[in-house]
C-alpha positions in Angstrom: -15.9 -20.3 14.4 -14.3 -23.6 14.5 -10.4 -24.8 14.5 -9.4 -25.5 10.8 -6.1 -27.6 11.7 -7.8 -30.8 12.4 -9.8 -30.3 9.1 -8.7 -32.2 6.4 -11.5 -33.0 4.2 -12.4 -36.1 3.1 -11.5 -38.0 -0.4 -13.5 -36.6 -2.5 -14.7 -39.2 -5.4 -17.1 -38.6 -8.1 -20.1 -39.1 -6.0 -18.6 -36.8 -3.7 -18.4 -34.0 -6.3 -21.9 -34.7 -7.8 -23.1 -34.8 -3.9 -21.5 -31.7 -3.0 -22.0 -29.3 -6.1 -25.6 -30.5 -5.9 -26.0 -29.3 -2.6 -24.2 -25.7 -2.9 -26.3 -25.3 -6.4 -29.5 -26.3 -5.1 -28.9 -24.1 -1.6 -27.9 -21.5 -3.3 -30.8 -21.2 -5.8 -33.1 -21.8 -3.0 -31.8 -19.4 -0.1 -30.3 -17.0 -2.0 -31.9 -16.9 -4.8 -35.1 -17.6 -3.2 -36.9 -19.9 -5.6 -38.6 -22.9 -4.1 -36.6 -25.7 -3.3 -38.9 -28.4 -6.0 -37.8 -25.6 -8.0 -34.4 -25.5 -7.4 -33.9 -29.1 -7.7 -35.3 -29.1 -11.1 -33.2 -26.1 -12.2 -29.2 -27.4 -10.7 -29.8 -31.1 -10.4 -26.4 -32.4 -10.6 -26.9 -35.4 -9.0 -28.9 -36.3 -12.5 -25.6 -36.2 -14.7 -23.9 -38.8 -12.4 -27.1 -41.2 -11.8 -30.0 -40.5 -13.7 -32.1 -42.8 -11.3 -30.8 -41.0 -8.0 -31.3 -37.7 -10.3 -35.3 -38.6 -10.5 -35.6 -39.6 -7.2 -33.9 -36.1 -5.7 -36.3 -34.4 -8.1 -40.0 -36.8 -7.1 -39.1 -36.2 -3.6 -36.7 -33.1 -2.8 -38.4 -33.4 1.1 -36.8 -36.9 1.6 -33.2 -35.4 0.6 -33.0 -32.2 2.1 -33.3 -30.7 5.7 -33.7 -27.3 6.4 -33.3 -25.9 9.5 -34.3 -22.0 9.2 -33.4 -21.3 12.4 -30.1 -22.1 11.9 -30.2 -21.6 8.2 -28.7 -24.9 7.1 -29.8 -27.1 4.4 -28.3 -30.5 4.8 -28.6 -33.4 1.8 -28.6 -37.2 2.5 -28.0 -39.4 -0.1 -26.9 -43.0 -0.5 -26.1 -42.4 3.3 -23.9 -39.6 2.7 -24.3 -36.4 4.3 -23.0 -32.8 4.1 -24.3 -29.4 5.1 -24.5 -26.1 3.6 -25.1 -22.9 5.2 -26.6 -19.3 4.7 -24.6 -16.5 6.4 -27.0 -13.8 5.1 -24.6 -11.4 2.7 -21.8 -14.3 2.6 -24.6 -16.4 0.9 -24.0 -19.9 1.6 -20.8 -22.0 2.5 -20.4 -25.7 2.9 -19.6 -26.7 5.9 -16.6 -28.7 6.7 -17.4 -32.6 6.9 -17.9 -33.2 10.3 -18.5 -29.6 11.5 -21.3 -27.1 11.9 -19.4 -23.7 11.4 -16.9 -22.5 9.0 -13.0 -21.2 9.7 -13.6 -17.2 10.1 -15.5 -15.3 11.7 -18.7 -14.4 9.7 -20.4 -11.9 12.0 -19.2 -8.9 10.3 -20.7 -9.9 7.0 -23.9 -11.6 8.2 -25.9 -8.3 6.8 -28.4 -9.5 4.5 -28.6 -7.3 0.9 -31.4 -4.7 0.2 -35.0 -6.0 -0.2 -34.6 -4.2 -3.7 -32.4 -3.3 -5.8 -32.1 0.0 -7.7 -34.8 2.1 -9.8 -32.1 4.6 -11.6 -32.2 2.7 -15.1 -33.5 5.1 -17.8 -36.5 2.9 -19.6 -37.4 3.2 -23.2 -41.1 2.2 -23.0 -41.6 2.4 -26.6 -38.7 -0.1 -27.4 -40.0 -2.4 -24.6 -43.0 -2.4 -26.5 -42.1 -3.1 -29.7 -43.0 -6.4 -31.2 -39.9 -7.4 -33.3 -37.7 -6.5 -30.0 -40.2 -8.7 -28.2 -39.8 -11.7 -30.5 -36.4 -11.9 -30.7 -36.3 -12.2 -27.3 -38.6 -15.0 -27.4 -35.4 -16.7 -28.9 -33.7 -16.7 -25.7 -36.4 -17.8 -23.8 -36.7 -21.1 -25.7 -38.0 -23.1 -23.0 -35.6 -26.1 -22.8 -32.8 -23.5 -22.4 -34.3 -22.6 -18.8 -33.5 -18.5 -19.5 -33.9 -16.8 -15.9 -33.4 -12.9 -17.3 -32.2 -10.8 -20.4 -31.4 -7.2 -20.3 -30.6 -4.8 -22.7 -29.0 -1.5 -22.5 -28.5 0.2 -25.5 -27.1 3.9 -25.5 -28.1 3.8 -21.7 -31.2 3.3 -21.9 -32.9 -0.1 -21.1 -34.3 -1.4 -24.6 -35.7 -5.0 -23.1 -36.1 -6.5 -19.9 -37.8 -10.2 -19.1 -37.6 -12.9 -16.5 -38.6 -16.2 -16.4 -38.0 -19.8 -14.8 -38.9 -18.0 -11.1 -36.6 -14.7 -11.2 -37.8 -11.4 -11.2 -35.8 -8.1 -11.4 -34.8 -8.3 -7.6 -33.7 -11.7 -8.1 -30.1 -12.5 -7.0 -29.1 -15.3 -9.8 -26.4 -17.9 -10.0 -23.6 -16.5 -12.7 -21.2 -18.9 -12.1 -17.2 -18.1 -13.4 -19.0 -14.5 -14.2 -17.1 -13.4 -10.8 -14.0 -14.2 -12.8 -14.3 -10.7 -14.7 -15.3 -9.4 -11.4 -11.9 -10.4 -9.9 -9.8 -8.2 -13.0 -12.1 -5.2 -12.1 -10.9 -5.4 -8.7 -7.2 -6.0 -10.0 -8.0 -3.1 -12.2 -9.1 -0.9 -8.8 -5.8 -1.8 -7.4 -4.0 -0.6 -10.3 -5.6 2.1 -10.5 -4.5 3.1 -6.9 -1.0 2.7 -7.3 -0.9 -0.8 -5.1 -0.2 -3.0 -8.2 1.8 -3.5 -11.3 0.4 -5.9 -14.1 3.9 -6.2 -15.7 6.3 -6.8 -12.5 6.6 -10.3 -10.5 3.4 -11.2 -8.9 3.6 -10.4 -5.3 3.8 -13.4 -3.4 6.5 -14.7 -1.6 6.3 -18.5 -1.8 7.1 -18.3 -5.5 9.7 -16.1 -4.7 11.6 -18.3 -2.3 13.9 -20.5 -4.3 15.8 -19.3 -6.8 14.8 -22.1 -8.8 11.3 -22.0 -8.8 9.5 -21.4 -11.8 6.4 -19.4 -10.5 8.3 -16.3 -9.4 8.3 -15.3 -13.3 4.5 -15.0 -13.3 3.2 -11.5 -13.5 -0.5 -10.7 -12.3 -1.2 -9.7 -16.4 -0.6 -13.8 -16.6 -2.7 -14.9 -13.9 -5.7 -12.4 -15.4 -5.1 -13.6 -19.0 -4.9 -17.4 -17.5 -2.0 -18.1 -18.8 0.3 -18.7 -15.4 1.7 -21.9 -16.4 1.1 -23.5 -12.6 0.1 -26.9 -12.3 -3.4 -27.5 -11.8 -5.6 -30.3 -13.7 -8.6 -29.0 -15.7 -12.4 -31.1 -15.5 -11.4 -32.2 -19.7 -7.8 -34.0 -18.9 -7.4 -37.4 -18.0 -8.4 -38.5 -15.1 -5.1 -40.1 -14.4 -3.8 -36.5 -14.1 -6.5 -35.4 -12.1 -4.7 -36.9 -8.3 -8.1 -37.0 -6.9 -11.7 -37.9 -7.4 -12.2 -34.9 -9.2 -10.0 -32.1 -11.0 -8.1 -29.5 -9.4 -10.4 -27.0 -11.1 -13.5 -28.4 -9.4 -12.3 -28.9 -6.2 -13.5 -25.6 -4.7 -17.0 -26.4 -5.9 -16.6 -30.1 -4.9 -15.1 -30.0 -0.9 -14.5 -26.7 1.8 -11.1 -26.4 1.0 -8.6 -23.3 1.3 -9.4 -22.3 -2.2 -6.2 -19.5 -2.4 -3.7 -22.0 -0.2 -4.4 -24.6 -2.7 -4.2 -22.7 -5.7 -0.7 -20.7 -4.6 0.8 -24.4 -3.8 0.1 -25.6 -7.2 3.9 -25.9 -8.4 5.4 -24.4 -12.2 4.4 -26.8 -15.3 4.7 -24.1 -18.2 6.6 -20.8 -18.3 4.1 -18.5 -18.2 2.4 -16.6 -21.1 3.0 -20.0 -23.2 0.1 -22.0 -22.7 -3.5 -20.4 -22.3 -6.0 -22.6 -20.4 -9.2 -21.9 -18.5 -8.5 -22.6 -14.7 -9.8 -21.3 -11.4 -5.9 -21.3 -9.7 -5.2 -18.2 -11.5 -8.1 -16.6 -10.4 -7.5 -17.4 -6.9 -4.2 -16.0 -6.6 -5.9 -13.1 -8.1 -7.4 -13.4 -5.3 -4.9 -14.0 -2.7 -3.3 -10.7 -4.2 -5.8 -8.8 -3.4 -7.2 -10.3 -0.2 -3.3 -9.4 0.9 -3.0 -5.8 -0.1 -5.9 -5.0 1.8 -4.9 -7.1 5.0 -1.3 -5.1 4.4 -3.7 -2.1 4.8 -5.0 -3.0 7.6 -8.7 -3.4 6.2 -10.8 -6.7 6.3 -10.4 -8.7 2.7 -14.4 -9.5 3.0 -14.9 -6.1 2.1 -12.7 -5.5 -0.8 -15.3 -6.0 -3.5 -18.4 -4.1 -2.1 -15.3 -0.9 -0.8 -13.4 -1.0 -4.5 -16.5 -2.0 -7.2 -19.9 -2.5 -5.8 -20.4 0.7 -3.3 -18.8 3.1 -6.1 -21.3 1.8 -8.8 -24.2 1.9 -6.9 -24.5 -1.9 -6.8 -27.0 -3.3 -4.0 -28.2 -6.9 -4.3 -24.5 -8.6 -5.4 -23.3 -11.4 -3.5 -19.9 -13.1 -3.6 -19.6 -16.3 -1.4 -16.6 -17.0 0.7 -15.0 -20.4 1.3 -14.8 -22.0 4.9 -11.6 -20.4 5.1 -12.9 -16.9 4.4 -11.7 -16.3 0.8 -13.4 -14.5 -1.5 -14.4 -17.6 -4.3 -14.4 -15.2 -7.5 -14.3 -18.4 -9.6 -18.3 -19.5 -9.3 -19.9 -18.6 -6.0 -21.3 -15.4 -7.1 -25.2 -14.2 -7.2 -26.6 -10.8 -8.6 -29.6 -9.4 -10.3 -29.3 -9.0 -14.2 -29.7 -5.1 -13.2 -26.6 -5.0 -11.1 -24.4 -7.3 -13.0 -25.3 -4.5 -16.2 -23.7 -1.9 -14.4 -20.2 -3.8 -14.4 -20.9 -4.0 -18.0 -22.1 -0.7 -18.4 -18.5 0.3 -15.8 -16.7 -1.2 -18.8 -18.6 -0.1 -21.6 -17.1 3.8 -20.2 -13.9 2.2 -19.8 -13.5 2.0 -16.3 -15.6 5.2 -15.5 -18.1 6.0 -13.3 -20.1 9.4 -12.5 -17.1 11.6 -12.9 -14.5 9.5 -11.6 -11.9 7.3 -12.6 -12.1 3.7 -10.7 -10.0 1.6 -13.6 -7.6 3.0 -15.9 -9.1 2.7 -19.6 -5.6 0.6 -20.7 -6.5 -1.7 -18.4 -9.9 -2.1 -19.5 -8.4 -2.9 -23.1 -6.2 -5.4 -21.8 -9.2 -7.1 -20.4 -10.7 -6.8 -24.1 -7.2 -7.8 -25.8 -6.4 -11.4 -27.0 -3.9 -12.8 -24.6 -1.1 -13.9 -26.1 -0.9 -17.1 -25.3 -4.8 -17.9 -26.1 -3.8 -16.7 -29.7 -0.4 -19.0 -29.8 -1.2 -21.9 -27.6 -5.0 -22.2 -26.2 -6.8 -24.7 -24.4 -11.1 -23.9 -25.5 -13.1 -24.4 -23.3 -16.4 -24.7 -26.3 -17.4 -23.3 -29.3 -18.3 -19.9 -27.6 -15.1 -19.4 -25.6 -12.3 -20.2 -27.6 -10.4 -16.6 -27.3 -9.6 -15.1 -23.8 -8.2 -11.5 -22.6 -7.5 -10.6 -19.1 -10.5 -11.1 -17.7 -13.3 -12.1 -20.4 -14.0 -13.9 -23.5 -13.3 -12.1 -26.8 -15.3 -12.3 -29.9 -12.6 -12.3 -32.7 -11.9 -14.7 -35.1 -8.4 -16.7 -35.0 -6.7 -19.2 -37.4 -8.2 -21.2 -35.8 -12.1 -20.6 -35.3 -14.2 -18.0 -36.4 -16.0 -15.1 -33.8 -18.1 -17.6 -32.0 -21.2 -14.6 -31.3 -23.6 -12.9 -33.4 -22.0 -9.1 -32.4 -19.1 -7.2 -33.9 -15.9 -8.5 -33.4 -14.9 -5.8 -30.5 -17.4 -7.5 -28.3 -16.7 -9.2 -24.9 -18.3 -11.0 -22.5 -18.1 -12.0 -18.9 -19.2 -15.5 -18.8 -20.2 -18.8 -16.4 -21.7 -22.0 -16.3 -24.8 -22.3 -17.4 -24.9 -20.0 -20.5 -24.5 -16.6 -17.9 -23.4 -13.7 -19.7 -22.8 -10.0 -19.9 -21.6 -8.8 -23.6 -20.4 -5.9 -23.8 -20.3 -4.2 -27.4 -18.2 -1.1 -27.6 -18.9 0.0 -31.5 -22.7 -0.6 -30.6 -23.1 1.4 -27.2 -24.6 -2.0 -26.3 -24.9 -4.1 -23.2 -26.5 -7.5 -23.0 -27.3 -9.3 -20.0 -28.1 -13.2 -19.7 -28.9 -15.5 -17.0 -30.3 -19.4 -16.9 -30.5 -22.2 -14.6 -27.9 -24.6 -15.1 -30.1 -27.1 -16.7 -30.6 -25.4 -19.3 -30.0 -27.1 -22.7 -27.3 -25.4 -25.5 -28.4 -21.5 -23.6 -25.4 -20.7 -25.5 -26.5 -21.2 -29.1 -30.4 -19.5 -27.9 -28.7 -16.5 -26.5 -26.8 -16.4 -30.0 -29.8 -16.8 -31.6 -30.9 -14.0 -30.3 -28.1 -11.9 -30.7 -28.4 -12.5 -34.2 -32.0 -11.1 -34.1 -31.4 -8.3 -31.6 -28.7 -6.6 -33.9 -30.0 -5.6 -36.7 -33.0 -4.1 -35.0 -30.8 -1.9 -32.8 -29.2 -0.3 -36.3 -26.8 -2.3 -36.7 -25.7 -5.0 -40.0 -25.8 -8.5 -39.3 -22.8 -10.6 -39.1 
């Protein structure tokens, strides 16, 4: 563990970003994930979007780019003379290192553990429905292959209805899903609720927004920071870039340098009250976060562990990993990796409304508020595409507004987790109906082939078209 004070971080410029986010998708995908790395470069090239030359030479010659040293389980990239490091702690998954440093802030020891060789065989399989043909070729629509589909699951009633992998994964694959941890930061809100430790409604428990009498911030209420609607200032990928302060947005800077992801995010300062304007950043998340992370410090428990004590133990989940920053915070907004199996059970968790085998982990009002338009994504919202134009507290909805019809191919009560890349799991109450999808971020319009599919898969499973 290294000394965080004289870490600063270097200006981070576009290169910078498309340097750095190459390197934690590419590390990621190729020890966590475990494909190869030729493979991995193909399937996360970043670099590509910023140079398309540098892009094709990363991809003809991966060895001339990247180091690994297994022993110490770093991958370090070099290019244009610029170098920066990424490392696997085993069931952290992998951090970027500091520039100019070759450990992160916290001690990692305690979390080092890798996951389970395997993940869980306690799905009930319909064989007959795996089988069938029609099933099988609208499936075949989500595996279009420029869309680069890693995995699609189906649990209908309970029972799995499909299953397929492709692009390198297999069932005990531990895939990239992106912003999906963002839903898996209201469950654990939700847990806290449930326990008595949180109110959705009162001030949001943290004191540097409650130390002026002036400041804006001590009006927000955890219900705003879930529903993404907190109002703080913090400068989104699609703004100008005169409003961005650095190289690269506030959003993107977790994925872009090895900041402290929650200070950052709880210095942001007021710009809207909250509940006014709804728009898709990571700050609220990350005091989400912070929240959480606190309570159990308050407890006198490590904040590492929340996720896998709270969610993942209770549901039986095995092979889920959530990456911490070099600071040791959780990073719920993207650095997340599961298999498609595991990341059905969270829908399945919500699909029963917040219960599990007998008990109560989430109240079920909670896990409608997750499923209910926030009011300020109705009024005043900020989409982020044609499929996620309508947020709750915690997912994207699938309802039509004034403005834009129900992006998906499901009834209107459905909602999804979602992330970069085209990851998704929907979760269709009036159909007894999970879907999971995962892709490689390469992937061309995933979106529109998942929907594609959805539009197949329906009608099969009993239900009318939309």
């Amino acid at each position: 563990m290294t000394d965080p004070v004289t870490y600063r971080g270097p200006a981070v410029s576009r290169f910078h970003y498309a340097a750095n986010t190459a390197l934690v998708d590419t590390g990621n995908i190729h020890l966590v994930s475990g494909l190869p790395l030729a493979d991995a470069v193909r399937s996360t090239n970043r670099i590509g979007d910023l140079d398309p030359d540098l892009g094709r030479q990363v991809e003809a010659d991966p060895d001339a780019i990247y180091a690994l040293d297994r022993e110490r389980g770093t991958l370090t990239q070099t290019l244009r003379g610029y170098r920066r490091t990424l490392r696997h702690y085993g069931g952290l998954g992998c951090i970027l290192l500091p520039a100019g440093f070759d450990d992160v802030f916290f001690d990692t020891g305690p979390h080092r553990a890798p996951k389970p060789t395997h993940a869980p065989d306690d799905y009930d399989v319909d064989a007959g429905a795996l089988d069938d043909t029609e099933l099988a070729a609208a499936v075949d629509r989500a595996f279009a292959p420029e869309a680069l589909t890693a995995s699609v699951l189906v649990i209908h009633r309970g029972r799995i209805v499909a299953e397929r992998y492709g692009a390198g994964a297999g069932r005990d694959t531990m895939l990239a899903s992106w912003s999906m941890g963002k839903s898996i930061a209201a469950l654990v809100i939700g847990r806290l609720v449930q326990e008595g430790r949180l109110e959705m409604e009162a001030p949001a428990p943290i004191p540097e927004w409650h130390a002026a009498p002036e400041d804006g911030r001590q009006r927000i209420r955890p219900a705003d920071l879930a529903r993404m609607s907190s109002g703080l200032r913090f400068s989104g990928a699609r703004e100008p870039e005169h409003l961005w302060g650095r190289g690269v947005a506030d959003h993107q800077l977790v994925y872009a340098e090895a900041i402290d992801s929650y200070a950052f995010s709880l210095a942001q300062p007021a710009q809207h009250p909250p509940e006014t304007v709804g728009r898709y950043r990571n700050c609220d998340i990350a005091a989400l976060g912070a929240i959480a992370a606190r309570s159990e410090q308050a407890a006198g428990r490590d904040p590492l562990t929340i996720v896998e004590r709270l969610l993942f133990r209770p549901l039986g989940i095995r092979r889920m990993t959530l990456s911490a920053d070099a600071y040791g915070n959780i990073v719920y907004t993207g650095m997340n990796y599961g298999t498609a199996r595991d990341w059905a059970r969270l829908g399945q968790f919500c699909l029963a409304r917040g219960e599990w085998a007998g008990q109560r982990l989430v109240p079920a009002a909670y896990i409608d508020f997750m499923a209910t338009p926030a009011p300020a994504w109705l009024s005043l919202p900020e989409p982020l595409s044609d499929f996620h134009h309508l947020y709750g507290g915690g997912c994207w909805l699938n309802q039509a507004t004034q403005r834009t019809p129900a992006p998906w191919a499901l009834p209107e009560d459905a909602y999804n987790f979602a992330g970069a890349g085209g990851q998704r799991v929907f979760v269709v109450p009036s159909m007894d109906l999970v879907v999971v999808r995962h892709g490689h971020m390469r992937g061309i319009e995933p979106d529109q082939r998942t929907n594609d599919f959805l539009a197949a898969l329906v009608p099969l499973l009993g239900h009318p078209a939309r």
